[in-house]
C-alpha distance (Angstrom), angle and dihedral (degrees) to the residues before:
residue distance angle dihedral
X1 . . .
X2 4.37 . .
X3 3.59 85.1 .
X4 3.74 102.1 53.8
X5 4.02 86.5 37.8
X6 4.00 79.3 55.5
X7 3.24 94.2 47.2
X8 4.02 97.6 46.8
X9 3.89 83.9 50.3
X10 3.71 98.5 57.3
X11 4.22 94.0 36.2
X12 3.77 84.5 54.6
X13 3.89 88.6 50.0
X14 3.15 102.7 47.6
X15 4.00 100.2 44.6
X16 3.94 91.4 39.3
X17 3.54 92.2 120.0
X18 3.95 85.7 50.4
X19 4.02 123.3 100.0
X20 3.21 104.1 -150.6
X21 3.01 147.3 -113.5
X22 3.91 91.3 90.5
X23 3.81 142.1 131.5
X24 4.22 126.6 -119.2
X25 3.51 132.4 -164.8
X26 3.53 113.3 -166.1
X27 3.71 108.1 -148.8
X28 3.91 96.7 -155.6
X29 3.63 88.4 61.2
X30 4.19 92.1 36.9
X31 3.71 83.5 52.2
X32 4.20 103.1 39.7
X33 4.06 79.8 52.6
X34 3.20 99.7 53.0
X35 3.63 91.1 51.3
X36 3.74 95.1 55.0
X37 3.37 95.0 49.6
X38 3.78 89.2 55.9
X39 3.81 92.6 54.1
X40 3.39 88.9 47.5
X41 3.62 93.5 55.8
X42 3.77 86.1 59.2
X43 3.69 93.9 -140.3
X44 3.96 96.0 -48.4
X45 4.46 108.6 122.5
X46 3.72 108.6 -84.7
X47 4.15 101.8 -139.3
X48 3.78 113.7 -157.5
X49 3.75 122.1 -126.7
X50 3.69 100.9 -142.5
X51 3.59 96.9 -164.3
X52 3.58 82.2 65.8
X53 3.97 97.3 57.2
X54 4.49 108.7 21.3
X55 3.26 101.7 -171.5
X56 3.79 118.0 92.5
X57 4.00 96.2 -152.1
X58 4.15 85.1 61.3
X59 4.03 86.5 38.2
X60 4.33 83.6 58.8
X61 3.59 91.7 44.8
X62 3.12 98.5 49.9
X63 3.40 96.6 52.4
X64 3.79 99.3 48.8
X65 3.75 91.9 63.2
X66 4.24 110.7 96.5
X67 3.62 108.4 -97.5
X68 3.79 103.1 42.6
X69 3.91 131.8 103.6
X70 3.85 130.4 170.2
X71 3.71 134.8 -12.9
X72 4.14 120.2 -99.8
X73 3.94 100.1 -149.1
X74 3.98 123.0 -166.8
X75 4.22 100.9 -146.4
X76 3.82 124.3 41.7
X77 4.02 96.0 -134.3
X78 3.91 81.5 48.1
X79 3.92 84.5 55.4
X80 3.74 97.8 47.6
X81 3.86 94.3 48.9
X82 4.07 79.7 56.6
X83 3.42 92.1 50.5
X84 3.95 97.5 44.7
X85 3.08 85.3 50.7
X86 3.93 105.6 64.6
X87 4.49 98.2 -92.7
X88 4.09 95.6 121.1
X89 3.66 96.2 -170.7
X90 4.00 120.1 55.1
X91 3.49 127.1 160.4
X92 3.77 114.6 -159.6
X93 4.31 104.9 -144.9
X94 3.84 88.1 -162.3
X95 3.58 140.2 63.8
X96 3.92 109.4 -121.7
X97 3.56 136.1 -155.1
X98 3.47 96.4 -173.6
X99 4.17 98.1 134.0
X100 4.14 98.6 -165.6
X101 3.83 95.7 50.9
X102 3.70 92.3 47.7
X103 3.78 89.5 52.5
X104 4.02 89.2 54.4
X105 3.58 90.1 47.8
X106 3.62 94.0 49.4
X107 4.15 88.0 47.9
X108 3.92 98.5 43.5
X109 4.26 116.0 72.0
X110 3.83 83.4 -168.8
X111 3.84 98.2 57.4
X112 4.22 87.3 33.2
X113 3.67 90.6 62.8
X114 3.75 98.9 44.3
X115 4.17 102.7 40.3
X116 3.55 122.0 68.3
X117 3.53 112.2 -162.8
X118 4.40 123.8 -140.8
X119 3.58 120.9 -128.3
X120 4.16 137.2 171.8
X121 3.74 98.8 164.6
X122 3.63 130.5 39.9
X123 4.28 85.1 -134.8
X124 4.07 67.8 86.5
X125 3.47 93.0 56.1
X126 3.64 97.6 48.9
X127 4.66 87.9 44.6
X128 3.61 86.2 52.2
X129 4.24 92.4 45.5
X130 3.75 91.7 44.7
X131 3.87 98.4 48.9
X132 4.30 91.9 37.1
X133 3.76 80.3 94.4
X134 4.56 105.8 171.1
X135 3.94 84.7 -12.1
X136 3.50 111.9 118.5
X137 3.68 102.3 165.7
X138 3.47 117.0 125.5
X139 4.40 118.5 -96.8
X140 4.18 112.8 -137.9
X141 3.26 106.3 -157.0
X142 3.80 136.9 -166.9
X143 4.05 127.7 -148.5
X144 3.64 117.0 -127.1
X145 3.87 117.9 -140.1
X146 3.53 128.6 -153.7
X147 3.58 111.0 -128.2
X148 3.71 103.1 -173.0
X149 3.74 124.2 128.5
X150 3.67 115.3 -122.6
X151 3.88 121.4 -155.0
X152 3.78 129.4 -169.7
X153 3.13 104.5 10.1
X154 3.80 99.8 -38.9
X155 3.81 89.5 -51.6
X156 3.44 95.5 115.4
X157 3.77 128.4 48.3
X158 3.50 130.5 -171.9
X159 3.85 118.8 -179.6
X160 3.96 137.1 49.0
X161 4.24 115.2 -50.3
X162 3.82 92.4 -121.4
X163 3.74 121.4 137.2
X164 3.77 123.2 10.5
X165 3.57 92.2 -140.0
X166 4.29 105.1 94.4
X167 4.05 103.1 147.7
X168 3.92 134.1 59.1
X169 3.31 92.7 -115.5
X170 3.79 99.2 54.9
X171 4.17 88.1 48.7
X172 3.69 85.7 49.9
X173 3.46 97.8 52.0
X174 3.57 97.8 48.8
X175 4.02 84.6 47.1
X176 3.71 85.9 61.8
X177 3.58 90.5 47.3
X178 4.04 91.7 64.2
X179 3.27 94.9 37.6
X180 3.75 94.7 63.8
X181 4.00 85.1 37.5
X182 4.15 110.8 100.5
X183 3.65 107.8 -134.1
X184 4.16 104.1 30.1
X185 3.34 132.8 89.6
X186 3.94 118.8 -170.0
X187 3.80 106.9 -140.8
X188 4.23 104.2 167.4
X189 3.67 148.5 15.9
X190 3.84 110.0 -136.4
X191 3.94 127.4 -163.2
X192 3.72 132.1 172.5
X193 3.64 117.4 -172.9
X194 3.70 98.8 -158.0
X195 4.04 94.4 179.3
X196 3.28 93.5 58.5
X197 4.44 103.4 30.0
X198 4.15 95.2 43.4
X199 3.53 105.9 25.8
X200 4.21 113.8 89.0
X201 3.67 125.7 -125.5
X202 3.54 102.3 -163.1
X203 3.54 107.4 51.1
X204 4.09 108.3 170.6
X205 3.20 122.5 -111.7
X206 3.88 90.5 4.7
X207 3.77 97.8 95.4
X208 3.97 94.9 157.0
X209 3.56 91.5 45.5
X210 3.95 96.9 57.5
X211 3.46 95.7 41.7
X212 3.76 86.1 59.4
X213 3.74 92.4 41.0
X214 4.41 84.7 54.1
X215 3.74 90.0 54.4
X216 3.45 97.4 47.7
X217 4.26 92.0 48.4
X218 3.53 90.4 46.1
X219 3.98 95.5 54.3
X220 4.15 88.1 39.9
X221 3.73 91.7 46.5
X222 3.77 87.3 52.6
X223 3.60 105.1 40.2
X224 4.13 85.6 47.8
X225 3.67 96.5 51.7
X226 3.79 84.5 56.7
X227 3.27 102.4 49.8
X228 3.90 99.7 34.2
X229 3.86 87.2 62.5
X230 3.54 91.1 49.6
X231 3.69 91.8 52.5
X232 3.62 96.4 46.6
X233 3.83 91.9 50.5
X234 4.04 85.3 55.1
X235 3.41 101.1 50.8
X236 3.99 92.5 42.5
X237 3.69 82.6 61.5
X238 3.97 93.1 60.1
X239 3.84 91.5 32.9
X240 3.92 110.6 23.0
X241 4.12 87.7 171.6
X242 3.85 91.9 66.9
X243 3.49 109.5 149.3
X244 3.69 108.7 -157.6
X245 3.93 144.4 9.2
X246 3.93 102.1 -154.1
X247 4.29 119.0 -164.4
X248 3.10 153.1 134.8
X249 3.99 127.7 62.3
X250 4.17 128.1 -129.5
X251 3.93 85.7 -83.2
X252 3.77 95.5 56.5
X253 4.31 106.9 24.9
X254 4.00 93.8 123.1
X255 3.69 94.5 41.4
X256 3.70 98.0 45.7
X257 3.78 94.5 45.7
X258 3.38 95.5 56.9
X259 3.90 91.6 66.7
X260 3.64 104.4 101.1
X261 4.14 92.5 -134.4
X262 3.76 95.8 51.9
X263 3.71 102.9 95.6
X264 4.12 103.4 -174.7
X265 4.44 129.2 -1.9
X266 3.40 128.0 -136.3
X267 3.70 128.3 -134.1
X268 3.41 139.2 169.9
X269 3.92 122.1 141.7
X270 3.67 86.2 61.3
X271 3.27 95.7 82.7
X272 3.33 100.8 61.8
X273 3.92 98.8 31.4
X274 3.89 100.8 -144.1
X275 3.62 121.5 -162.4
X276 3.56 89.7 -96.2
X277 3.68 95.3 67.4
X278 4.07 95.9 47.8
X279 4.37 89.5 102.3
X280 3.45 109.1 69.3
X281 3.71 121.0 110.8
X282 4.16 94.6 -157.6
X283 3.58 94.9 67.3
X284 4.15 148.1 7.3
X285 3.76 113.5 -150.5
X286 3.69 119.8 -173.1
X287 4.03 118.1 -112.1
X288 4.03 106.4 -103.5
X289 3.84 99.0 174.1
X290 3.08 138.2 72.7
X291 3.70 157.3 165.5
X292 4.27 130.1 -153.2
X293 3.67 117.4 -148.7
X294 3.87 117.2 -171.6
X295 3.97 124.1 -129.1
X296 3.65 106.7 -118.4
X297 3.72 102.8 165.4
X298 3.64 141.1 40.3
X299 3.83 98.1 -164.7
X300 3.81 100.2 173.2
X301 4.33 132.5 -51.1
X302 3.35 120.4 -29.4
X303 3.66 95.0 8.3
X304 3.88 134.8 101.8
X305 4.01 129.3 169.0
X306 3.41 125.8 -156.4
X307 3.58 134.7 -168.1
X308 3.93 121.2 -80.3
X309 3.73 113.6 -43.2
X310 3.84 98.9 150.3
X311 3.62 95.8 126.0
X312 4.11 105.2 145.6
X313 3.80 124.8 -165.9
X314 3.75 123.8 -111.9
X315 3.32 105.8 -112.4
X316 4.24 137.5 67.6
X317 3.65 105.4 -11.5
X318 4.15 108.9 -107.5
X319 3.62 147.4 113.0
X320 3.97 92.6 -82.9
X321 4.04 82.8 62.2
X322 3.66 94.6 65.7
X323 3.99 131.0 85.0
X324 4.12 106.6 -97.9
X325 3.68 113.1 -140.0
X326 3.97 97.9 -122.2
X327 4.21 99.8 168.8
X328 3.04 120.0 83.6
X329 3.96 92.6 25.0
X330 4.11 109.8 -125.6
X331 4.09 100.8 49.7
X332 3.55 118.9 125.0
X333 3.88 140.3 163.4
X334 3.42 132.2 -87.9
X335 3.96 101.9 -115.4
X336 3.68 91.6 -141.7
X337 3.85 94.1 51.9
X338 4.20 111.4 26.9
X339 2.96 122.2 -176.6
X340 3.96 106.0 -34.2
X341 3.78 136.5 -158.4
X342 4.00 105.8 -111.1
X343 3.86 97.1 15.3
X344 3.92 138.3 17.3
X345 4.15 123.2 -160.6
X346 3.72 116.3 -152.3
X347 3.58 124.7 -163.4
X348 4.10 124.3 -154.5
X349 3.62 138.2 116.1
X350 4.10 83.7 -105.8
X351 3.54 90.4 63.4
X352 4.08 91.9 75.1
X353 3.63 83.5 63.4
X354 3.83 105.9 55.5
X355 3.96 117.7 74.4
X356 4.38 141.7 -160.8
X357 3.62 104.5 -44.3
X358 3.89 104.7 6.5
X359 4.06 113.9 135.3
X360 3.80 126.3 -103.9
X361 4.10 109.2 -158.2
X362 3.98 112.8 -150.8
X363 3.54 129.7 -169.5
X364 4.36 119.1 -140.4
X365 3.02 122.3 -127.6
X366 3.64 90.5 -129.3
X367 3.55 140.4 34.8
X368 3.85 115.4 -112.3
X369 3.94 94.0 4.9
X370 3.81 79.6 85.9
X371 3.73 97.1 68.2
X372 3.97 95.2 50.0
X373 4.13 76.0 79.9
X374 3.33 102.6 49.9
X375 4.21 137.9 53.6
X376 3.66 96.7 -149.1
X377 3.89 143.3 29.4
X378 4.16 109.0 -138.5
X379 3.90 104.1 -142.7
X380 3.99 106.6 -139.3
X381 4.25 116.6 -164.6
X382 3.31 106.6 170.9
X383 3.69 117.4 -34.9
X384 3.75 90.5 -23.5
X385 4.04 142.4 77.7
X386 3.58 103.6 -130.2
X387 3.50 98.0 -171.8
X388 3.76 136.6 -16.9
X389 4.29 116.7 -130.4
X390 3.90 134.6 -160.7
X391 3.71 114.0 -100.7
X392 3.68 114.3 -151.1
X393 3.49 92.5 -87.5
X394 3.52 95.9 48.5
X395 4.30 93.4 60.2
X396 3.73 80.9 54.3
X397 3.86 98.7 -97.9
X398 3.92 133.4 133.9
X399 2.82 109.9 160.4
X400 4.10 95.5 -179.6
């Protein structure tokens, strides 16, 4: 509790020429993350999801720390505006079907040789052929795996429905498929095991629930490691010049880079820390971002409201999808209100001790979701903002 109440004193100095609302990034946290998930990686290239972070001065910094390599983006004109703009090694997560920015990839050699493109289908192949148009350049492409864990006999699932592609021999095949194709080159296997990198394992005061959610991660991590190193092996027989095998997630980096065929992580929400990302028993991050609301009404004891704040997750629909007032500790929400879209009550004894104009600081949910809400990141050191950077949004770019 004395550190947050430190930590509410200095936000509030350093932004008190700040109306809120507003978003921070403290660097010391930024930075401290970063370094964990480094060590985590255990020496293995840290890749940052950008959807995770959207805003290319946090992109650069990220990236000039020791232990980080490339940038995993989640739309293809996302990845071109990266790659335009000086980051030579994008990975697109996502399959696209976005016809104009394929054509410009096809036609540039700078943005060919610094975006590698996702596919699970060659339907892909045949999008990305038809819309090529005069562009000849030539198309690397990376496989997507499906990382889910299938139980009794396929019956049960457990893990994100991504790719369709979930045995050796259906990666391989598709391998063969752009090797015969003119015009691609397949360059990396990719595989995210969401179950296992962005779901928590130490969820308080749900002790059955993360023992169950241990098991499970333990038998995925297992059954993945497995088959991942059989699929790599496959593939490296169709395409022995692949460049990368790509994994993992902030949830998982140490326990995916230990597997001997995973060649570099990715990582992104870690940065920030988000709320969502508190329950995990293999590491504690420090939260980086976050947003100010102001108090704007005093509607009776034990009760504040501020302005807006109802900025949900994507995601399942639930509590752990909304902000969490985190500054001053002891706010909640009104459970017959939430947090709403123009205005936001929150109840707590603190409340009687707040006034007109002082700051509530929120966590998101999510990492970069938060800065689809806001123009501009406010960069705290210390007790000061040291400078204050376009988000995304704020160079006039959303992208989804």
């Amino acid at each position: 509790m004395a550190a947050r109440t430190a930590d509410r004193a200095r936000l509030n100095r350093a932004t008190a020429h700040l109306d809120a609302p507003f978003a921070v990034v403290d660097l010391d946290a930024f930075d401290a993350n970063a370094r964990d998930l480094a060590r985590r990686a255990g020496g293995k290239p840290v890749r940052i999801a950008s959807k995770s972070v959207r805003c290319r001065a946090l992109l650069e910094r990220a990236l000039a720390q020791p232990g980080f390599a490339g940038i995993m983006s989640f739309t293809l004109a996302e990845s071109l505006w990266l790659a335009r703009a000086g980051f030579d090694d994008v990975l697109l997560a996502y399959p696209s079907a976005d016809r104009a920015a394929f054509a410009e990839l096809a036609g540039d050699a700078k943005l060919a040789r610094a975006v590698t493109a996702m596919v699970d289908d060659v339907e892909q192949l045949d999008l990305i052929d038809a819309a090529r148009g005069e562009g000849r350049e030539e198309i690397r492409v990376c496989l997507e795996l499906d990382t889910s864990l299938r139980l009794l006999g396929g019956r049960v699932r457990i893990g994100a429905r991504r790719s369709p592609l979930h045995e050796p021999v259906q990666l391989a095949d598709l391998a063969r498929s752009v090797a015969r194709r003119p015009g691609f080159r397949l360059v990396g296997i990719m595989a995210y095991e969401g179950h296992v990198a962005g779901v928590g394992d130490d969820v308080a005061g749900q002790p059955v629930k993360s023992g169950a959610v241990r098991r499970m991660q333990a038998a995925a991590r297992k059954e993945l490691a497995a088959r991942r190193a059989e699929v790599v092996r496959a593939v490296r027989a169709v395409a022995p010049d692949l460049e990368f095998v790509n994994g993992g997630g902030t949830g998982s980096v140490q326990h995916t880079a230990a597997e001997d065929a995973v060649t570099e992580v990715a990582a992104g929400s870690g940065l920030y820390l988000p709320r969502l990302f508190d329950n995990y028993r293999s590491f504690t991050g420090r939260p980086a971002a976050l947003f100010a609301q102001p108090v704007v009404r005093r509607p009776g004891p034990g009760v504040v409201t501020v302005l807006g704040g109802g900025y949900p997750a994507s995601g399942v629909a639930g509590q752990d999808r909304s902000p969490v007032p985190y500054l001053p500790e002891g706010l909640r929400y009104d459970p017959q209100e939430g947090a709403g879209e123009v205005q936001t009550p929150l109840l707590g004894a603190v409340a009687d001790d707040l006034r007109i104009g002082d700051k509530v600081w929120f966590r998101h949910a999510k990492a970069g979701e938060m800065c689809e809400r806001f123009d501009e990141l406010h960069l705290v050191e210390g007790d000061r903002v040291t400078a204050a950077v376009p988000t995304y949004r704020g160079e006039g770019r959303t992208f989804l």
